[in-house]
PyMOL Python script that loads the backbone (N, CA, C, O; Angstrom):
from pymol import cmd

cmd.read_pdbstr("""\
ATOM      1  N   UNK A   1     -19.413 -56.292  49.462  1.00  0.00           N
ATOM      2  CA  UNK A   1     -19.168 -55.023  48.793  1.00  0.00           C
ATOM      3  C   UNK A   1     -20.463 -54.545  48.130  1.00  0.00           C
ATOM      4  O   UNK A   1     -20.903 -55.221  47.200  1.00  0.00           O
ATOM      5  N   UNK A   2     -21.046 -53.557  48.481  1.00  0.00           N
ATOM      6  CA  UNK A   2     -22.221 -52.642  47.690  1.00  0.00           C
ATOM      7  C   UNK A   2     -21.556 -52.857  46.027  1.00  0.00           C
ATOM      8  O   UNK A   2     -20.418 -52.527  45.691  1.00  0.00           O
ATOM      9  N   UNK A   3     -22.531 -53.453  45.193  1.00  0.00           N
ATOM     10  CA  UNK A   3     -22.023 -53.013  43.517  1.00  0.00           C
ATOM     11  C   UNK A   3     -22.205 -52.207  42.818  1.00  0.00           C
ATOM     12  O   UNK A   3     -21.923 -52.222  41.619  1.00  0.00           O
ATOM     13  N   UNK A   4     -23.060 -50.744  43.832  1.00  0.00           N
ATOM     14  CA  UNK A   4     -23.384 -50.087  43.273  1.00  0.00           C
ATOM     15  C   UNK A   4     -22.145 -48.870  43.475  1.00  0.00           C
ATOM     16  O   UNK A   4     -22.255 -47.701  43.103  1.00  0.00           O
ATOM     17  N   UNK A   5     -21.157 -49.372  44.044  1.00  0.00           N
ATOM     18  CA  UNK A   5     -20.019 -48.673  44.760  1.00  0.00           C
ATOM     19  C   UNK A   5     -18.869 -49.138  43.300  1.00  0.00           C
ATOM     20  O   UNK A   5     -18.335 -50.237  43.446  1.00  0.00           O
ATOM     21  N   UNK A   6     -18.538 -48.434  42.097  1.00  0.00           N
ATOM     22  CA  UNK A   6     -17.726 -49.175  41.449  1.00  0.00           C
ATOM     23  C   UNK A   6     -17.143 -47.765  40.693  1.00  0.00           C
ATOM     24  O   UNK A   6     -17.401 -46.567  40.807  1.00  0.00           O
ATOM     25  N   UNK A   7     -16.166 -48.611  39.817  1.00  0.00           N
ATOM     26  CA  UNK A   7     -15.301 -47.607  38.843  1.00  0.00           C
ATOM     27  C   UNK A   7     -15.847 -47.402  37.380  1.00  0.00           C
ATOM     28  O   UNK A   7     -15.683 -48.238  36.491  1.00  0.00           O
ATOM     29  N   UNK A   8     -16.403 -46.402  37.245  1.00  0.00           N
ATOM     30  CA  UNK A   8     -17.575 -45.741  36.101  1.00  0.00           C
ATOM     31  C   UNK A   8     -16.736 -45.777  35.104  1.00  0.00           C
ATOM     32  O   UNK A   8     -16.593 -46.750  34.362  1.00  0.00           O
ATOM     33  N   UNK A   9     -16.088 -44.649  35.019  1.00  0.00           N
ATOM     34  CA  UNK A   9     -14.487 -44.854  33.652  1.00  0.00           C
ATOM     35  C   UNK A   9     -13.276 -45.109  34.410  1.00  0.00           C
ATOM     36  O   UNK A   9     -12.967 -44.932  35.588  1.00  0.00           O
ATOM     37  N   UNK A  10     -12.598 -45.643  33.249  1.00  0.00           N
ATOM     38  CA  UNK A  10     -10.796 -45.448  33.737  1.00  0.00           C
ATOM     39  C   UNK A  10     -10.445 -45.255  32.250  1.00  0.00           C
ATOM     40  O   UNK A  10     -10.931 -46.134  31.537  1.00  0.00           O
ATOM     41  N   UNK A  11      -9.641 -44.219  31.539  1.00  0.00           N
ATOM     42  CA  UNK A  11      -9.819 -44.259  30.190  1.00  0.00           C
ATOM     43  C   UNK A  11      -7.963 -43.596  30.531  1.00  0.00           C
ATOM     44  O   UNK A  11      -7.472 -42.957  31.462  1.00  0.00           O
ATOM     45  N   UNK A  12      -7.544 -44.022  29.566  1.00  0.00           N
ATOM     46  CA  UNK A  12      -5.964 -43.664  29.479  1.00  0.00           C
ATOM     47  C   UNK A  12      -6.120 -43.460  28.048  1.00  0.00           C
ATOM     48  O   UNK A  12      -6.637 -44.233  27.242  1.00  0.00           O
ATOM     49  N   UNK A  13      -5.399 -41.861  27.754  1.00  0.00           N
ATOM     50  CA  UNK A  13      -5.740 -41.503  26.575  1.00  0.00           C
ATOM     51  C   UNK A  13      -4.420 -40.111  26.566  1.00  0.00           C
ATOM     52  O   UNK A  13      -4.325 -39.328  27.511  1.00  0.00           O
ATOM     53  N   UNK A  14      -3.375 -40.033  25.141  1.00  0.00           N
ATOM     54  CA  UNK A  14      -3.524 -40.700  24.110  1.00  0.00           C
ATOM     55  C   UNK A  14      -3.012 -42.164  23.980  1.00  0.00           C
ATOM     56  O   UNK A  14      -1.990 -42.534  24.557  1.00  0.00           O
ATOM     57  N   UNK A  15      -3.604 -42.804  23.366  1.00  0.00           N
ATOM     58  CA  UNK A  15      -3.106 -44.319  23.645  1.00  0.00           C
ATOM     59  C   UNK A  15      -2.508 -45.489  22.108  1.00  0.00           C
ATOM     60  O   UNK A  15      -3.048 -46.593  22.053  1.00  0.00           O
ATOM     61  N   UNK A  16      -1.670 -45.207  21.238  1.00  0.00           N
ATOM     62  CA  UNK A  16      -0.185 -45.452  22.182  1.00  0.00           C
ATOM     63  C   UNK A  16       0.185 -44.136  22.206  1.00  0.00           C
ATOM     64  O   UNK A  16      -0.316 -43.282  21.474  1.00  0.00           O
ATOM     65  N   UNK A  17       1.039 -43.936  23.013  1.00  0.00           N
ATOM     66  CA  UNK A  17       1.986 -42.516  23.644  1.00  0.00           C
ATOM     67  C   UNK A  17       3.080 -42.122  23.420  1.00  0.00           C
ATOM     68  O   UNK A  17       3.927 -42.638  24.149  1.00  0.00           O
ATOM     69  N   UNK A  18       3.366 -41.568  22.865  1.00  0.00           N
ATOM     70  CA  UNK A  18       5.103 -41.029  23.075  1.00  0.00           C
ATOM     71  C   UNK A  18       5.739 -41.124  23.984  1.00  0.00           C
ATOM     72  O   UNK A  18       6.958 -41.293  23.961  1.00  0.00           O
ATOM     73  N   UNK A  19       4.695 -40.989  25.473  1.00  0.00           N
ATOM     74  CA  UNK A  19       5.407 -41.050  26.891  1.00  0.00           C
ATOM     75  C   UNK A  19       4.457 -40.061  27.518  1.00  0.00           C
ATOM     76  O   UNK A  19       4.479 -40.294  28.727  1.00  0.00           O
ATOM     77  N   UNK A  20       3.569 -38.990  27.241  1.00  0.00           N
ATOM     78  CA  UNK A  20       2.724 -38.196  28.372  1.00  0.00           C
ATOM     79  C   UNK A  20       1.524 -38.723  28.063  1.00  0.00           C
ATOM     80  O   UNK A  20       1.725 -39.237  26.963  1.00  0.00           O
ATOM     81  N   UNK A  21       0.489 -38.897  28.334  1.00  0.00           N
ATOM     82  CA  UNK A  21      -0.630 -39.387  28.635  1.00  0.00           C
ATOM     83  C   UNK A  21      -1.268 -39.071  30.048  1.00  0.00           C
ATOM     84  O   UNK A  21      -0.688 -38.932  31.125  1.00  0.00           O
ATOM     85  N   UNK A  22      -2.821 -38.985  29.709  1.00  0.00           N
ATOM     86  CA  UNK A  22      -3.841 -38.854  31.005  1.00  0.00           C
ATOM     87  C   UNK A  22      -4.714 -40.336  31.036  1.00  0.00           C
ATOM     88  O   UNK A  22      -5.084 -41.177  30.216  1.00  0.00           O
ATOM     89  N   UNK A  23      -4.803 -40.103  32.538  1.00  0.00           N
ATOM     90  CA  UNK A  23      -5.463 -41.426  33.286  1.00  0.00           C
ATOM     91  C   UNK A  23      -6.621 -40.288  33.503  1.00  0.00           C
ATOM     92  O   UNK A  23      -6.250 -39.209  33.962  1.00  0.00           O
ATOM     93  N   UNK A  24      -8.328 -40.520  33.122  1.00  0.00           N
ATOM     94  CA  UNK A  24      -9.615 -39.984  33.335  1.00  0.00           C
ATOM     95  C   UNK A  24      -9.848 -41.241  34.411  1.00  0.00           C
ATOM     96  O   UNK A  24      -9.666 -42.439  34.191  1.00  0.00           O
ATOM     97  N   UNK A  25     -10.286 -40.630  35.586  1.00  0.00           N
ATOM     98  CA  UNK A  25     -11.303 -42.013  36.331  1.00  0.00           C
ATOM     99  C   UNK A  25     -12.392 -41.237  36.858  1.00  0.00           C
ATOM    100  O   UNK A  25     -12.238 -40.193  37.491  1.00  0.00           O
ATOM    101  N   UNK A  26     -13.745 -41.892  36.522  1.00  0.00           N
ATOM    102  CA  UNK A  26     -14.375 -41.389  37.681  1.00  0.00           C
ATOM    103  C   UNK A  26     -15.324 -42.373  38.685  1.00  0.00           C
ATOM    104  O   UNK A  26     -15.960 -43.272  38.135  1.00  0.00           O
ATOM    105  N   UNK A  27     -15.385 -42.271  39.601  1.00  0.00           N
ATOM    106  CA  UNK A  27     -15.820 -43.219  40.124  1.00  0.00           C
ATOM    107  C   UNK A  27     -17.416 -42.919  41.121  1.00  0.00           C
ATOM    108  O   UNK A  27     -17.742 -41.849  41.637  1.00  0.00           O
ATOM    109  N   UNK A  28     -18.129 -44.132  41.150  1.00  0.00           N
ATOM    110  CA  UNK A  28     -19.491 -43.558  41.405  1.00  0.00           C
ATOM    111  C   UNK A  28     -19.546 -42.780  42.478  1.00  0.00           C
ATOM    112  O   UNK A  28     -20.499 -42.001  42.478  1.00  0.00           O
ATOM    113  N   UNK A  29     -18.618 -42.725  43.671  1.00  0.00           N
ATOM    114  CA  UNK A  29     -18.601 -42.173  44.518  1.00  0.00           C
ATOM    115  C   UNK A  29     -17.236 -41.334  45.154  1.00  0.00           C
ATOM    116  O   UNK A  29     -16.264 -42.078  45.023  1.00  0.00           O
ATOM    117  N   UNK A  30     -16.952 -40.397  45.618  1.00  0.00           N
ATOM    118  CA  UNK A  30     -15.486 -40.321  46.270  1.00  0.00           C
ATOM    119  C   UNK A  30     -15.189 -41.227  46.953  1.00  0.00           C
ATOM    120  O   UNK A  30     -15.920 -41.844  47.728  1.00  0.00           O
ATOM    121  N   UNK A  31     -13.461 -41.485  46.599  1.00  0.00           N
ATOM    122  CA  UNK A  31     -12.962 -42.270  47.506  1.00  0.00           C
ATOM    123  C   UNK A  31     -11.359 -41.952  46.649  1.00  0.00           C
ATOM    124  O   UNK A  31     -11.061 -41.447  45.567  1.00  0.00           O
ATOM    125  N   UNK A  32     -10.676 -42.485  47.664  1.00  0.00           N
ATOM    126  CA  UNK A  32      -9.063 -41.859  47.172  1.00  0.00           C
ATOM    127  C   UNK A  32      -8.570 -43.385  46.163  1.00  0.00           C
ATOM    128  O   UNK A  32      -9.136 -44.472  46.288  1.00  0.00           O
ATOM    129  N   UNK A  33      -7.641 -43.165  45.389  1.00  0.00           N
ATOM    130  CA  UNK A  33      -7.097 -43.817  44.654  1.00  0.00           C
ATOM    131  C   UNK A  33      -5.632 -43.996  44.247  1.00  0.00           C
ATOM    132  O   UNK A  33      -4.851 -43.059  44.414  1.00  0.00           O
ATOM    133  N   UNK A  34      -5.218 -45.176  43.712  1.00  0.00           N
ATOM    134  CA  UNK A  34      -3.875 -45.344  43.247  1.00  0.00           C
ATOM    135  C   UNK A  34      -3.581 -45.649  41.945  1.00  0.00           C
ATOM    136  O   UNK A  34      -4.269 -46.393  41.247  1.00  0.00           O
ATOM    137  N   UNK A  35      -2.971 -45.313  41.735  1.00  0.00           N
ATOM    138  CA  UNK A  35      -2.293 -45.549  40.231  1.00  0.00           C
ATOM    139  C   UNK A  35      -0.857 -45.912  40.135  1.00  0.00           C
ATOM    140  O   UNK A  35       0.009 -45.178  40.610  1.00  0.00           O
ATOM    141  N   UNK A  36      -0.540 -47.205  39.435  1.00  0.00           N
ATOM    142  CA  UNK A  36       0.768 -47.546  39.326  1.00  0.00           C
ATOM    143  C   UNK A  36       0.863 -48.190  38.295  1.00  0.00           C
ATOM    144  O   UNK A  36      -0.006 -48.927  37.827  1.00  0.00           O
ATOM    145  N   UNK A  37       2.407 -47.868  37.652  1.00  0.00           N
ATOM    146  CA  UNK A  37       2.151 -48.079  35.882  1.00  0.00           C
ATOM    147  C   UNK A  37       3.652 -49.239  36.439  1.00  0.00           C
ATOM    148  O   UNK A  37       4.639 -48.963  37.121  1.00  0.00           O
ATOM    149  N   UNK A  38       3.211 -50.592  35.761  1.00  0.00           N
ATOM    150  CA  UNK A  38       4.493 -51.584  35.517  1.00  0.00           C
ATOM    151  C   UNK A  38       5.218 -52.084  34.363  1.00  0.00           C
ATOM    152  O   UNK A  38       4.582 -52.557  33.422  1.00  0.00           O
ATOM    153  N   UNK A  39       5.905 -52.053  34.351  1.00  0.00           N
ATOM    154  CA  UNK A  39       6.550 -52.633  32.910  1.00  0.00           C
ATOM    155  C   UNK A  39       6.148 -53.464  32.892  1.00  0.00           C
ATOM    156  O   UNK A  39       6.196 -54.031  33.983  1.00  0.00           O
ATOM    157  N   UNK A  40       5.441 -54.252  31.758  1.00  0.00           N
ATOM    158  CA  UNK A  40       4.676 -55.593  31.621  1.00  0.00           C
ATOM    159  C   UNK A  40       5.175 -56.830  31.413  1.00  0.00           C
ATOM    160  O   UNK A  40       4.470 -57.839  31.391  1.00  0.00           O
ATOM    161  N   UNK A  41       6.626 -56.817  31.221  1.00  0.00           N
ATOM    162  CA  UNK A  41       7.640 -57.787  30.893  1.00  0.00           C
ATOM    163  C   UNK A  41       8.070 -58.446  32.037  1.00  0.00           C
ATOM    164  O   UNK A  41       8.061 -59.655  32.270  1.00  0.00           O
ATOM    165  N   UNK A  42       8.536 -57.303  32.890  1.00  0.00           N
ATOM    166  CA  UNK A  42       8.784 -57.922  33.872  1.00  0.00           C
ATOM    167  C   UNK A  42       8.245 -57.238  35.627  1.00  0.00           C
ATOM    168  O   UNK A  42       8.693 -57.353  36.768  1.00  0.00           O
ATOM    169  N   UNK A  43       7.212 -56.612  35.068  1.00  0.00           N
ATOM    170  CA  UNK A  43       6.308 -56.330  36.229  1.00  0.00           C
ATOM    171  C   UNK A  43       7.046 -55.348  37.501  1.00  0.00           C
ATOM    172  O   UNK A  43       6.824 -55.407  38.710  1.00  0.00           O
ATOM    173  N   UNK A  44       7.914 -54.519  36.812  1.00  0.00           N
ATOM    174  CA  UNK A  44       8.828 -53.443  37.428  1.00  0.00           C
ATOM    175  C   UNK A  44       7.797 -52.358  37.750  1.00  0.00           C
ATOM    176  O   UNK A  44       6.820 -52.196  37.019  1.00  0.00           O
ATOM    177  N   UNK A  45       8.020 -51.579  38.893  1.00  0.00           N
ATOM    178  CA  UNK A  45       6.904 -50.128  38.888  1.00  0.00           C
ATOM    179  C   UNK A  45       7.587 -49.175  38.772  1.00  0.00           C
ATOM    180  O   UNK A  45       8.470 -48.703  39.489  1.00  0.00           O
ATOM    181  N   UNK A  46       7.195 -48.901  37.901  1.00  0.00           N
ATOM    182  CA  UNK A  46       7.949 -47.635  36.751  1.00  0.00           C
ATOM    183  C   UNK A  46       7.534 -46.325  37.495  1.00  0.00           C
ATOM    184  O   UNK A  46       8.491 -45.572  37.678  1.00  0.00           O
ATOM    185  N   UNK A  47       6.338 -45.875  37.966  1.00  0.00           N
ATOM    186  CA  UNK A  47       5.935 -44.776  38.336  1.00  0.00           C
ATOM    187  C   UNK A  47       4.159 -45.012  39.374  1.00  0.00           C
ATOM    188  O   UNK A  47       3.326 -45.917  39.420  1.00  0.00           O
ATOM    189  N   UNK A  48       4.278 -43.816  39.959  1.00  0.00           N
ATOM    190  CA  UNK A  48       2.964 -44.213  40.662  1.00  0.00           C
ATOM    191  C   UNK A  48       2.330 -42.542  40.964  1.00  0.00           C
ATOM    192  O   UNK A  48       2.939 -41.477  40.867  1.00  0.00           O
ATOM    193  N   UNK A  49       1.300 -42.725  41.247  1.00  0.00           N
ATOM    194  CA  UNK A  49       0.705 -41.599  42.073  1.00  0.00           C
ATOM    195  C   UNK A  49      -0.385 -41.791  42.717  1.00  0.00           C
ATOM    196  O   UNK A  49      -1.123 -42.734  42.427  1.00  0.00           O
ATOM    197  N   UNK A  50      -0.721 -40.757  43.890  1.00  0.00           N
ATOM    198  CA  UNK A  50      -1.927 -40.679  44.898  1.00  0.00           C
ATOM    199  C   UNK A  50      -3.081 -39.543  44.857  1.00  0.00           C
ATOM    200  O   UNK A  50      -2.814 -38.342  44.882  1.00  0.00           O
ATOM    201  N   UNK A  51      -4.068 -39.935  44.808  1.00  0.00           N
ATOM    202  CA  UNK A  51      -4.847 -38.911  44.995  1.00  0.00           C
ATOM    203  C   UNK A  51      -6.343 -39.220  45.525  1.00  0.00           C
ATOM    204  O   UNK A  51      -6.951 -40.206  45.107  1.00  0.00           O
ATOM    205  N   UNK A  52      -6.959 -38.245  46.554  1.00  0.00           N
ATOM    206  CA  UNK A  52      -8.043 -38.442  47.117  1.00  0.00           C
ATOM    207  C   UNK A  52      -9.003 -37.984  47.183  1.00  0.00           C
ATOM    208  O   UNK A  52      -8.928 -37.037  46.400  1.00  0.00           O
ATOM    209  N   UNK A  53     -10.374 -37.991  47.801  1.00  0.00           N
ATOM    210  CA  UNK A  53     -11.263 -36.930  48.407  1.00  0.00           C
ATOM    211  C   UNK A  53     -11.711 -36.506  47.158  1.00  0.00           C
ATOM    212  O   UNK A  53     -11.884 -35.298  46.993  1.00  0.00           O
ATOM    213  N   UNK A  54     -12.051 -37.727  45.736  1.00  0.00           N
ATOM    214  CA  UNK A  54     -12.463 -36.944  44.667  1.00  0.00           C
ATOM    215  C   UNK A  54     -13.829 -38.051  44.136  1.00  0.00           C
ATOM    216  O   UNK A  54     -14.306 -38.982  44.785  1.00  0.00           O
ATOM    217  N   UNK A  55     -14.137 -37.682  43.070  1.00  0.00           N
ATOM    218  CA  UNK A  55     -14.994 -39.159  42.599  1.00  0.00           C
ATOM    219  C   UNK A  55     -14.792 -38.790  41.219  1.00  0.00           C
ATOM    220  O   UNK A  55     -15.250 -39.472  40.302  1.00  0.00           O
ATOM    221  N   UNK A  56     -14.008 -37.551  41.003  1.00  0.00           N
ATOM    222  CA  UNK A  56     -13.075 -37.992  39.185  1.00  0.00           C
ATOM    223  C   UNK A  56     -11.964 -37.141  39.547  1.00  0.00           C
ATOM    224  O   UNK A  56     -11.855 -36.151  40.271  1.00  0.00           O
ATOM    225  N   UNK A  57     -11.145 -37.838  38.808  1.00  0.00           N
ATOM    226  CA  UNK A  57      -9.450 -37.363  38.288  1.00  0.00           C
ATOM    227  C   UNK A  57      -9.452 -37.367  37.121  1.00  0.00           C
ATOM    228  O   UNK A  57     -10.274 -37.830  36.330  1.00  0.00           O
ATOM    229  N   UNK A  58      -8.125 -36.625  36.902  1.00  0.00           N
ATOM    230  CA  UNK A  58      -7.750 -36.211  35.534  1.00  0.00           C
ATOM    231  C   UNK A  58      -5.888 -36.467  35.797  1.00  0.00           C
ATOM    232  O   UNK A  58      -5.316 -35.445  36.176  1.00  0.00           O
ATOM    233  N   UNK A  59      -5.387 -37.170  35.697  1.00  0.00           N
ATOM    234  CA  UNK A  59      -4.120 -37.256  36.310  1.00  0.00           C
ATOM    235  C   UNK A  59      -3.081 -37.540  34.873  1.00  0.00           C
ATOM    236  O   UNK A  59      -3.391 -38.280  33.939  1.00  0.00           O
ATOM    237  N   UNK A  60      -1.614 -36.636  35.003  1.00  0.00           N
ATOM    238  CA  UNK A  60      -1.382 -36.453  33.865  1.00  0.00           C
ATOM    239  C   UNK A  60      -0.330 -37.225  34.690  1.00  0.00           C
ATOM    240  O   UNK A  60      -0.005 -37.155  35.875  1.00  0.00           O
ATOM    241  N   UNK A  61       0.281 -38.331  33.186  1.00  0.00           N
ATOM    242  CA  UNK A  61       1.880 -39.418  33.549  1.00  0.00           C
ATOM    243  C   UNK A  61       2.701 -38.082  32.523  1.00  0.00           C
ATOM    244  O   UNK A  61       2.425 -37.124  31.801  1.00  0.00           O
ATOM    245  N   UNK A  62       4.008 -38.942  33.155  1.00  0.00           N
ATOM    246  CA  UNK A  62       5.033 -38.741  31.491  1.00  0.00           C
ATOM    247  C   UNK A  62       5.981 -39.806  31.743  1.00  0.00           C
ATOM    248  O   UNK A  62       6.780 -39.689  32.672  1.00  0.00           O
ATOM    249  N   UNK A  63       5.969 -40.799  31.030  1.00  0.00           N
ATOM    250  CA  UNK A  63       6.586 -41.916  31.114  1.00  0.00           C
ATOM    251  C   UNK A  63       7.532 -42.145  29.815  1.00  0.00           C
ATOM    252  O   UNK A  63       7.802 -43.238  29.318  1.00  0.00           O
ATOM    253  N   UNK A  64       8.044 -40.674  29.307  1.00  0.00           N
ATOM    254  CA  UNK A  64       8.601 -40.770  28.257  1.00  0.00           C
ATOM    255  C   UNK A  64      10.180 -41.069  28.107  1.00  0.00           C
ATOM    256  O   UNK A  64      10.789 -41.184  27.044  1.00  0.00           O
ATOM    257  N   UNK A  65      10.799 -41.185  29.646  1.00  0.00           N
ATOM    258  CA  UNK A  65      11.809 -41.789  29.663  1.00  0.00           C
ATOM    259  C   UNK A  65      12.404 -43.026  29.511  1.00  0.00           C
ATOM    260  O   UNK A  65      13.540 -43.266  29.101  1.00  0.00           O
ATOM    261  N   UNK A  66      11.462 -43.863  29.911  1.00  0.00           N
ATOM    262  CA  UNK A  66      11.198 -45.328  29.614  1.00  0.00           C
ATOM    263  C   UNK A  66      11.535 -45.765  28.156  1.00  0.00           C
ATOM    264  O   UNK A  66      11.554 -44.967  27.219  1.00  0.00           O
ATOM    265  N   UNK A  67      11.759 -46.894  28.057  1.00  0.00           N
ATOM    266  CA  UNK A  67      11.760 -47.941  27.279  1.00  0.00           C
ATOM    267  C   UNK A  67      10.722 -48.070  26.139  1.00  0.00           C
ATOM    268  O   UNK A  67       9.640 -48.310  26.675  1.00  0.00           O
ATOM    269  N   UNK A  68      10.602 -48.016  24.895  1.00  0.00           N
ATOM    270  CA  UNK A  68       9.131 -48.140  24.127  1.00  0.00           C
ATOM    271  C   UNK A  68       8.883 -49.780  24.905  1.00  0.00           C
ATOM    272  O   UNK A  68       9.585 -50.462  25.651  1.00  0.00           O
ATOM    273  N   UNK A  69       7.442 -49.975  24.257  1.00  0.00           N
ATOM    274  CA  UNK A  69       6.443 -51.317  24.610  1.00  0.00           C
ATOM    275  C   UNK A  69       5.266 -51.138  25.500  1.00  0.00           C
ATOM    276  O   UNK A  69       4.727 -50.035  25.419  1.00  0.00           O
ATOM    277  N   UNK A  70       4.671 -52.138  26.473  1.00  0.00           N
ATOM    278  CA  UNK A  70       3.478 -52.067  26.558  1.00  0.00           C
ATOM    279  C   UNK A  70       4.010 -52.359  28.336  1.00  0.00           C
ATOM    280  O   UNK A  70       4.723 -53.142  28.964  1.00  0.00           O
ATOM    281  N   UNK A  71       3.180 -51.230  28.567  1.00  0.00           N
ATOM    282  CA  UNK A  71       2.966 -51.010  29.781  1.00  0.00           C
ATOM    283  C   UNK A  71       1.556 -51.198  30.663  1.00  0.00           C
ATOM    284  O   UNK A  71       0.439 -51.127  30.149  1.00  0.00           O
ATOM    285  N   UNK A  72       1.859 -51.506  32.388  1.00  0.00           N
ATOM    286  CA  UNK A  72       0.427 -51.875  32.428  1.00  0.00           C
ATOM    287  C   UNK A  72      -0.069 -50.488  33.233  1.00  0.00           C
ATOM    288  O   UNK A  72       0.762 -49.594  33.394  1.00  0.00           O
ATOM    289  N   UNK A  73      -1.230 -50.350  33.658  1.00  0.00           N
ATOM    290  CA  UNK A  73      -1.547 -48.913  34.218  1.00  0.00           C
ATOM    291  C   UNK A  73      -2.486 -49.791  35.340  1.00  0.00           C
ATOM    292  O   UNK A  73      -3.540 -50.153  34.817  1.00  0.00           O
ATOM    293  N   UNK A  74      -2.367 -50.152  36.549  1.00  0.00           N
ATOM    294  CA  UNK A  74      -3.054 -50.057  37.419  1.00  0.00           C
ATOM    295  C   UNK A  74      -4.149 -49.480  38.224  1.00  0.00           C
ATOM    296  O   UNK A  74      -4.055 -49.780  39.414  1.00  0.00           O
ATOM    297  N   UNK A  75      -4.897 -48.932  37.999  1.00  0.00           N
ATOM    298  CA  UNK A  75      -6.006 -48.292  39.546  1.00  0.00           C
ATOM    299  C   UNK A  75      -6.703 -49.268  40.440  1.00  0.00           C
ATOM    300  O   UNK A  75      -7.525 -50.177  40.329  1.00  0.00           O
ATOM    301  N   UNK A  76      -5.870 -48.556  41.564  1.00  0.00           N
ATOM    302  CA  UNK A  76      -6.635 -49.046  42.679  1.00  0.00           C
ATOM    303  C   UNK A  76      -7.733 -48.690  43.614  1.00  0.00           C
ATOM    304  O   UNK A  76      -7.222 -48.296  44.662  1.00  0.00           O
ATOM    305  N   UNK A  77      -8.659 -48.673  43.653  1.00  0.00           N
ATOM    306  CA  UNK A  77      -9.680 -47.673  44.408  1.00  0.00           C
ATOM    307  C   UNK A  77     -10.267 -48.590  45.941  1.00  0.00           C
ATOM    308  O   UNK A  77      -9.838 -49.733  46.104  1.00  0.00           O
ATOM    309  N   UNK A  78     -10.954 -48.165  46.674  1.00  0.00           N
ATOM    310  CA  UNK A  78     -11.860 -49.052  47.825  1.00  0.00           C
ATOM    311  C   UNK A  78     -12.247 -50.151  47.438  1.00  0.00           C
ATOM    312  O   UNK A  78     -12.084 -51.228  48.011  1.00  0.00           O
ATOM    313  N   UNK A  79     -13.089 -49.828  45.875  1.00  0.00           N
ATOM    314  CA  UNK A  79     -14.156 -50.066  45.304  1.00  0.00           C
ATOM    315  C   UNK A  79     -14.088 -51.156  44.328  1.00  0.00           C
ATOM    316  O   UNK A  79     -14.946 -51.620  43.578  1.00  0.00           O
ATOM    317  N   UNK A  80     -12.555 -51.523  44.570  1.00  0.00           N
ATOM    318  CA  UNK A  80     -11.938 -52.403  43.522  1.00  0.00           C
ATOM    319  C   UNK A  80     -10.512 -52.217  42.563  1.00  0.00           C
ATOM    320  O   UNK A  80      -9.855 -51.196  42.761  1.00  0.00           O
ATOM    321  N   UNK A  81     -10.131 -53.003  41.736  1.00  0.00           N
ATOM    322  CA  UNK A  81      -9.065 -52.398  40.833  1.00  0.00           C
ATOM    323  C   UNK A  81      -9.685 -52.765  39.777  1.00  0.00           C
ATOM    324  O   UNK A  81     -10.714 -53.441  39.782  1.00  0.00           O
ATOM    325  N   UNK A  82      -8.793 -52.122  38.261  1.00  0.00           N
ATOM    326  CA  UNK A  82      -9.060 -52.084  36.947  1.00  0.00           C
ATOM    327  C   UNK A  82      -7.841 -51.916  36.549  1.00  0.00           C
ATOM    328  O   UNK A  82      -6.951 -51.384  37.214  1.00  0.00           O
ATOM    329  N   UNK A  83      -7.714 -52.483  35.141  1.00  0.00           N
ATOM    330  CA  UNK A  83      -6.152 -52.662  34.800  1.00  0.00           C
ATOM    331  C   UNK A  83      -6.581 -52.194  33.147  1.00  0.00           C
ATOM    332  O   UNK A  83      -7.487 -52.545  32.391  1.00  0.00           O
ATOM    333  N   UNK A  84      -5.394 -51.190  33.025  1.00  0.00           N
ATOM    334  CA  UNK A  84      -5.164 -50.928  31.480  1.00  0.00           C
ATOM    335  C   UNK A  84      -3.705 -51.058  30.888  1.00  0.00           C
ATOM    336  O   UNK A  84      -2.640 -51.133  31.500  1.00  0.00           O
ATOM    337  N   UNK A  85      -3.966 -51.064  29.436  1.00  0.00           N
ATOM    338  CA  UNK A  85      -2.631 -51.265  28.620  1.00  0.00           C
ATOM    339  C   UNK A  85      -2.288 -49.947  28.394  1.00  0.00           C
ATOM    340  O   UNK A  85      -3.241 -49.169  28.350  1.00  0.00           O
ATOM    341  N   UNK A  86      -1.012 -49.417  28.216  1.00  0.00           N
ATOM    342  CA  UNK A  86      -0.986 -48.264  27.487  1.00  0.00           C
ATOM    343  C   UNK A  86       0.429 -48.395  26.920  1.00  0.00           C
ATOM    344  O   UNK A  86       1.200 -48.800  27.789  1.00  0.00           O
ATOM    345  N   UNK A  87       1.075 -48.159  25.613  1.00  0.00           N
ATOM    346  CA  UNK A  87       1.604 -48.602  24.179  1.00  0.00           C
ATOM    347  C   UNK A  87       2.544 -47.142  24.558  1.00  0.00           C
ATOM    348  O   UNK A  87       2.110 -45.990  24.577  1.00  0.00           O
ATOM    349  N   UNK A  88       3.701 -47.521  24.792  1.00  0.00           N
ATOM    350  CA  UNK A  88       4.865 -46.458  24.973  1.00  0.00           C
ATOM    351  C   UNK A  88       5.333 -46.489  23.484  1.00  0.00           C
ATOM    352  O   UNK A  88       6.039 -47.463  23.224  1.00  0.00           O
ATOM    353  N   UNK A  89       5.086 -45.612  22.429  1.00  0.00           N
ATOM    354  CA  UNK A  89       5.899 -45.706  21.124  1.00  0.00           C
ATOM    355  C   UNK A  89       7.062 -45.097  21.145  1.00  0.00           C
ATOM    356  O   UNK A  89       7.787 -45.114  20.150  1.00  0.00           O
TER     357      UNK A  89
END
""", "prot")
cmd.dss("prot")
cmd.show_as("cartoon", "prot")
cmd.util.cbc("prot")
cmd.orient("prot")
């Protein structure tokens, strides 16, 4: 794998959430990506989305139906994955 091929930000913000929150990624280069948020308890996939042909997103959740606690936020890119927490209040 080139290391110069990687994931610059992944920032999930506001963080903890009521339930809407944005996933910022940008990555050094285009390439399409995944995002999938699991319940961390028991590793359920609560929600997901796709998007491509970019080298930043701005991708808005609303996960405000859910359960409060700590959720995990997945991205998956070519280029690798990165894993965040994000705090359902």
């Amino acid at each position: 794998m080139d290391p110069r091929k990687l994931i610059e930000d992944f920032i999930i913000y506001p963080n903890p959430t009521s339930g809407e929150f944005i996933a910022d990624i940008t990555l050094s280069e285009r390439g399409n990506i995944s995002i999938k948020i699991f319940n961390f308890t028991n590793n359920a996939l609560m929600a997901s989305q796709k998007a491509r042909g970019e080298s930043s997103y701005t991708i808005p959740f609303d996960i405000s139906g859910l359960p409060s606690g700590v959720y995990a936020v997945l991205l998956e890119t070519p280029f690798g994955n990165s894993l965040r927490k994000v705090i359902l209040k």
